[in-house]
LOVOVEX-388600 format. One record per residue (C-alpha): residue in three letters; x, y, z; residue number from 1; chain. Coordinates in nm, 2 decimals. Layout:
N
{Ala; {X; Y; Z}; NUM; A}
...
This chain:
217
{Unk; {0.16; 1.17; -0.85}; 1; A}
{Unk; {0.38; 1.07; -1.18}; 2; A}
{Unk; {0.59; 0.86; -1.27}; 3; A}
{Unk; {1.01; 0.96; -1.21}; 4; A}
{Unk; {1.30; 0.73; -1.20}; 5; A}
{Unk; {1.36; 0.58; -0.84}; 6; A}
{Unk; {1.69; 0.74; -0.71}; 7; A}
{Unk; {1.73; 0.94; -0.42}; 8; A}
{Unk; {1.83; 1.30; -0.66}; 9; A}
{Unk; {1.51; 1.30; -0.79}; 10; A}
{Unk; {1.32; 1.24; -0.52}; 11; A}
{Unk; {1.47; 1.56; -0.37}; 12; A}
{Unk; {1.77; 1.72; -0.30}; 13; A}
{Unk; {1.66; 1.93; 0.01}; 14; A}
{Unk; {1.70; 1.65; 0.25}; 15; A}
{Unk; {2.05; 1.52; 0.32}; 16; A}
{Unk; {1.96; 1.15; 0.47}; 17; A}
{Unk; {1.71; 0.86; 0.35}; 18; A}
{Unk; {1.78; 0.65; 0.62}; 19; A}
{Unk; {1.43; 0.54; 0.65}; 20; A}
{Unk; {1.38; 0.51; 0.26}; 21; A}
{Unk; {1.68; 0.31; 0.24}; 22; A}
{Unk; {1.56; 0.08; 0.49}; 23; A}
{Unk; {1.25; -0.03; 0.31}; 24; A}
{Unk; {1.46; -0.01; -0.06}; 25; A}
{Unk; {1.71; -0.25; 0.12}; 26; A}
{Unk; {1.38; -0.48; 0.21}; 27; A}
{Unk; {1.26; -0.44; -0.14}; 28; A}
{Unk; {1.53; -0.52; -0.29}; 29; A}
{Unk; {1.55; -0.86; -0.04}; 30; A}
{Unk; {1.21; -0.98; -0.17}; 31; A}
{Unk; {1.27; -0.87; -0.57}; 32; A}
{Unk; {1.64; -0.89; -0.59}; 33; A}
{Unk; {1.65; -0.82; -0.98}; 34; A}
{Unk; {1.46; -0.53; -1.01}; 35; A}
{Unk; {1.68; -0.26; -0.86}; 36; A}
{Unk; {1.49; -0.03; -1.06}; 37; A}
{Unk; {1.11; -0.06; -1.09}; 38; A}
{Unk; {0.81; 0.17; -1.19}; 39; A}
{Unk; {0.79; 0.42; -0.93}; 40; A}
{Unk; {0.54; 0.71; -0.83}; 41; A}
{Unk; {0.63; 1.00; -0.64}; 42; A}
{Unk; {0.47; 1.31; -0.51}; 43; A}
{Unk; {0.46; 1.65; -0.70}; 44; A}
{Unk; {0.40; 1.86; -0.40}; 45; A}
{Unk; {0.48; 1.67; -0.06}; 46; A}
{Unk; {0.26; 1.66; 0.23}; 47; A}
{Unk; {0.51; 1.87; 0.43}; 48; A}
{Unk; {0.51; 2.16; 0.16}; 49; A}
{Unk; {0.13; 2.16; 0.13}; 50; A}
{Unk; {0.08; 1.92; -0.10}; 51; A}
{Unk; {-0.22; 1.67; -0.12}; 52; A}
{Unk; {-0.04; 1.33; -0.12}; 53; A}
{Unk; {0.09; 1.22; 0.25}; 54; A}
{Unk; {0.27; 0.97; 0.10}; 55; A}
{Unk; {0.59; 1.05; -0.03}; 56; A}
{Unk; {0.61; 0.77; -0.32}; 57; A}
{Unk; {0.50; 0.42; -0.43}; 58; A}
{Unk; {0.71; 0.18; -0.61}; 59; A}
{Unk; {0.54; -0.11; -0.84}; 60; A}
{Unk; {0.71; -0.44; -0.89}; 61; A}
{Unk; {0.65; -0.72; -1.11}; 62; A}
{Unk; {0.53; -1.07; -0.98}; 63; A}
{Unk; {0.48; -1.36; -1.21}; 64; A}
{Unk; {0.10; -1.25; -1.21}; 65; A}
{Unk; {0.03; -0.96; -1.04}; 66; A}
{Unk; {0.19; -0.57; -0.98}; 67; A}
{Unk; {0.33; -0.56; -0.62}; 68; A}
{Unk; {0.27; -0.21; -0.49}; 69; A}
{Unk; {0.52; -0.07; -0.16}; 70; A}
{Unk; {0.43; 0.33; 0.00}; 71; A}
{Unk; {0.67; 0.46; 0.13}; 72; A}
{Unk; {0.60; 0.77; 0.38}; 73; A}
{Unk; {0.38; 0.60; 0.65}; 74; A}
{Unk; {0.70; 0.55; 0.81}; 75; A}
{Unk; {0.99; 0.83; 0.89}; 76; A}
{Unk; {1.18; 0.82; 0.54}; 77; A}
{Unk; {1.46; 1.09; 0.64}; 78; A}
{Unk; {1.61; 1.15; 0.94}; 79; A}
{Unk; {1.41; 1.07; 1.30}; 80; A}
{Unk; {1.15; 1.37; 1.39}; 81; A}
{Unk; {0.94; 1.14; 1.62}; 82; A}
{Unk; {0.98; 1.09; 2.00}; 83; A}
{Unk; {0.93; 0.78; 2.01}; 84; A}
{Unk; {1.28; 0.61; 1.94}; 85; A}
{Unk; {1.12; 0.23; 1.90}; 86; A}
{Unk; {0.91; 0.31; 1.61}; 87; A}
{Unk; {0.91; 0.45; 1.27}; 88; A}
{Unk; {0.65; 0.73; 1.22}; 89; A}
{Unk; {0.31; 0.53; 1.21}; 90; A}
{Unk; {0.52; 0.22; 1.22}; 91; A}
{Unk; {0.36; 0.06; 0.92}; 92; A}
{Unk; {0.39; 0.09; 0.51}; 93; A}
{Unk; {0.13; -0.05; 0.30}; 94; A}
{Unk; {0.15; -0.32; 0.01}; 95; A}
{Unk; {-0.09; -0.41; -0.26}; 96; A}
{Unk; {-0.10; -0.68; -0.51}; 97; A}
{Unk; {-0.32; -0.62; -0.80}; 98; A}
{Unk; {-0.36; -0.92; -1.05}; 99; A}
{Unk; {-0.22; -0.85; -1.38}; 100; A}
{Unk; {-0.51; -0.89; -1.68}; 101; A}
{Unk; {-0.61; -0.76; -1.96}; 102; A}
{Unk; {-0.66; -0.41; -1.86}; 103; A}
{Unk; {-0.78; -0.15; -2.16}; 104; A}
{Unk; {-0.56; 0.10; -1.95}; 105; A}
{Unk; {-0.26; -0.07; -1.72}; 106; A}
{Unk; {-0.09; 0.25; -1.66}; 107; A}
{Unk; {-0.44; 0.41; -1.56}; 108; A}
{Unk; {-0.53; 0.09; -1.33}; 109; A}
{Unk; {-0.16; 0.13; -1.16}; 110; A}
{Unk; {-0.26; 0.48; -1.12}; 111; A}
{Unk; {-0.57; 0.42; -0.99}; 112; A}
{Unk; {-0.42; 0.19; -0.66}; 113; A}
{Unk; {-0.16; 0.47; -0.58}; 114; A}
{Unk; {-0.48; 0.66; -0.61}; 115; A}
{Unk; {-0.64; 0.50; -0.35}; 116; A}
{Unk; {-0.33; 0.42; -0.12}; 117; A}
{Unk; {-0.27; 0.79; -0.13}; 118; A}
{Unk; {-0.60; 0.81; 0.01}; 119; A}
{Unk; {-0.63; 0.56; 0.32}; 120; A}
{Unk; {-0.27; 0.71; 0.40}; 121; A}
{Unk; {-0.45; 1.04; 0.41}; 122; A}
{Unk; {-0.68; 0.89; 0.69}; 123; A}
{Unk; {-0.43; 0.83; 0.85}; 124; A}
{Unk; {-0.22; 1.18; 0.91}; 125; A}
{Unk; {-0.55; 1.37; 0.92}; 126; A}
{Unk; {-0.70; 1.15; 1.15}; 127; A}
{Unk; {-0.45; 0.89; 1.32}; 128; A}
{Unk; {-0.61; 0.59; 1.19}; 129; A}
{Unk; {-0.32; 0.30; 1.22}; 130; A}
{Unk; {-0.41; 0.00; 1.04}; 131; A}
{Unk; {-0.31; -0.29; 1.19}; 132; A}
{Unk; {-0.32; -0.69; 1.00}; 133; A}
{Unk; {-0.67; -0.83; 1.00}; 134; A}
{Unk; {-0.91; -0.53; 1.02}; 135; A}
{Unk; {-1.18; -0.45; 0.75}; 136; A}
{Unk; {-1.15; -0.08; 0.51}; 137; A}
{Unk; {-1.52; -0.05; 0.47}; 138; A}
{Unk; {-1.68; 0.28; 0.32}; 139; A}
{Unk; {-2.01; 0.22; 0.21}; 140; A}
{Unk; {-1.87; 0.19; -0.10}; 141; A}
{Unk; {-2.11; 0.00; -0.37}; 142; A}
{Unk; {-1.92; 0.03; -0.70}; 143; A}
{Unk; {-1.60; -0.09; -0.83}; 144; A}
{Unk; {-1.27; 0.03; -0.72}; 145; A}
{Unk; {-1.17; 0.00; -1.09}; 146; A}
{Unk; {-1.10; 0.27; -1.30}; 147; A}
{Unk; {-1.47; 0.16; -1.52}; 148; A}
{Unk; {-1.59; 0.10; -1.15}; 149; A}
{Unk; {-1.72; -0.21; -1.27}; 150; A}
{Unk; {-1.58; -0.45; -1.01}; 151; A}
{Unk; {-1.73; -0.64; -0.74}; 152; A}
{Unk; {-1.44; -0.52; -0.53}; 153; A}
{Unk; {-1.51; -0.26; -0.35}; 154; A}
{Unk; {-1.31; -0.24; -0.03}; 155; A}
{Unk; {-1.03; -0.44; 0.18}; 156; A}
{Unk; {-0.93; -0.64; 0.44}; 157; A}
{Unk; {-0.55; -0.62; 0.58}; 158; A}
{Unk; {-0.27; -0.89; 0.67}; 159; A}
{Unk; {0.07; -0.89; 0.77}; 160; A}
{Unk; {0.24; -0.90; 0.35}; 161; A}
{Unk; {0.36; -1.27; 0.37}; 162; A}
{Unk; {0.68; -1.18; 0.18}; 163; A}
{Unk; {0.77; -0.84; 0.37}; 164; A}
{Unk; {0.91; -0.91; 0.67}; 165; A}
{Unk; {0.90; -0.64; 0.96}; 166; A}
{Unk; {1.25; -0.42; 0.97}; 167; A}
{Unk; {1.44; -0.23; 1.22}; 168; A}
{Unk; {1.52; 0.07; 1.06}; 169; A}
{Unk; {1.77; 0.36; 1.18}; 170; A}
{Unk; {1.41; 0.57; 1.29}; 171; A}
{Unk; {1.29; 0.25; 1.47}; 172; A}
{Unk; {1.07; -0.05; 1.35}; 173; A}
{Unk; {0.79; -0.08; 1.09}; 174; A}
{Unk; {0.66; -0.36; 0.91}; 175; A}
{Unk; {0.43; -0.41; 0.61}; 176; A}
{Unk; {0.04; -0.45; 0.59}; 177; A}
{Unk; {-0.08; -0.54; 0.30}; 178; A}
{Unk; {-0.43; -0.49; 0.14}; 179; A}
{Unk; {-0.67; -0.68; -0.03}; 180; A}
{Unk; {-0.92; -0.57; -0.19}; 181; A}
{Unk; {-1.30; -0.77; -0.12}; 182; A}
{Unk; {-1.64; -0.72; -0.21}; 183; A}
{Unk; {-1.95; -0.59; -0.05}; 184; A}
{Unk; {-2.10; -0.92; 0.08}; 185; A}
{Unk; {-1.77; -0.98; 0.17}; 186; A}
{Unk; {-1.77; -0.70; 0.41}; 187; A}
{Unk; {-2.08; -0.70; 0.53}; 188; A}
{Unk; {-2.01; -1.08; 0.67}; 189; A}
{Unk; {-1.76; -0.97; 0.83}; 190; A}
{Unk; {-1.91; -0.66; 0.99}; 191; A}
{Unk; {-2.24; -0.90; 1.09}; 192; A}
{Unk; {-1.99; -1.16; 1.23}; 193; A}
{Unk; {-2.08; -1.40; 1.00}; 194; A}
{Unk; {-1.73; -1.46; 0.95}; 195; A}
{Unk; {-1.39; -1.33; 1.07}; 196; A}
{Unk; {-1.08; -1.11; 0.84}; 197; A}
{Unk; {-0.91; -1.42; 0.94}; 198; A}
{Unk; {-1.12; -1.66; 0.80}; 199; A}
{Unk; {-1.24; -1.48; 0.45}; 200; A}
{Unk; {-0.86; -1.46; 0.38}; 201; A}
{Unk; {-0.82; -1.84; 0.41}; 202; A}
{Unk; {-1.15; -1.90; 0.21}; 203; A}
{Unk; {-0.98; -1.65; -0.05}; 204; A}
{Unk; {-0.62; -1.86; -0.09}; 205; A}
{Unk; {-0.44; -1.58; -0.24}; 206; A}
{Unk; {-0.32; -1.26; -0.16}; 207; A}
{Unk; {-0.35; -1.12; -0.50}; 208; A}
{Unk; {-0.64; -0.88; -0.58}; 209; A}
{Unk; {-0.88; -1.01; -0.92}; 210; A}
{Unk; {-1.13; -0.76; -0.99}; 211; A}
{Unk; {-1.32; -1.03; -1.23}; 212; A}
{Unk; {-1.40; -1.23; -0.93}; 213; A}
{Unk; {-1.67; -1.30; -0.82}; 214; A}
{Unk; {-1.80; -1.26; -0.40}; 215; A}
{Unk; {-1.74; -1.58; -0.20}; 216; A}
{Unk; {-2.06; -1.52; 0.03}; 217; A}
């Protein structure tokens, strides 16, 4: 992925509707009304053409302390190809809200999410893995999901973003699940029912991912 300026000419000129894109821009827009243009991330190669990266782009917004990351591609971005006229693609984009700090490499950390975003998407048209709010992203994972790989966190949990609201779009509906990212104890309570997605996301109090923090189990 790199960088390029959020506007429907350079994302590509081969398709003639964004109806779907649009949609969530229009949404976007709703939840960060001044910043009609933020940092955005889009595919070199797209999924379609061979490409790597199922998801089409990721834009990056600016909260008072954290980058607010929105996919676009989960969902049908262009005109309606499904047959299923109540839904949007896989009927879900994903969010991410990583803490702002005092990074050696921003840009690189920034990278790294749309990284990994790029990559749960890709379970997802490979292998039809819908993620719904409160489920567990568990790997086996044991270092950091940092670019150092130096964090505790090293997977996620999901909920419904509390600021994206679900929309009806001209393809059909689709709302938003955020991620957060957890730690390994943190999983592993969860997966030995020591505790539910529900209940480690109260104990958290914030749906903003800190890398410095440390496990609450």
């Amino acid at each position: 992925m790199k960088e390029i300026e959020k506007n429907n000419e350079s994302l590509g000129s081969e398709e003639d509707q964004f109806l779907g894109w649009d949609a969530i821009t229009k949404e976007c827009n709703r939840v960060y009304p001044d910043q009609k243009n933020p940092k955005h991330y889009g595919t070199i190669i797209r999924w379609r053409l061979g490409g790597n990266d199922p998801l089409d782009g990721i834009s990056v917004y600016e909260g008072q302390d954290y980058w607010h990351f929105v996919t676009y591609g989960l969902s049908e971005l262009y005109g309606k190809e499904s047959k299923n006229p109540e839904i949007s693609g896989y009927g879900m984009e994903f969010t991410f809200k990583l803490k702002k700090d005092n990074y050696e490499d921003t840009e690189a950390e920034i990278m790294g999410i749309c990284g990994i975003l790029q990559m749960i998407a890709r379970l997802t048209f490979t292998k039809g893995e819908i993620f719904n709010p409160y489920e567990y992203l568990y790997s086996g994972q044991t270092e950091g999901i940092d670019t150092k790989m130096r964090s505790n966190i090293t997977g996620f949990i999901t909920i419904p973003d509390p600021e994206f609201q679900e929309i009806d779009t001209p393809n059909g509906k689709l709302h938003f699940v955020e991620l957060i990212g957890v730690t390994n104890d943190e999983l592993q309570a969860i997966m030995n029912k020591q505790l539910t997605v529900k209940e480690l996301y109260q104990k958290l109090g914030s749906d903003v991912t800190d890398y410095h923090r440390s496990s609450l189990v």
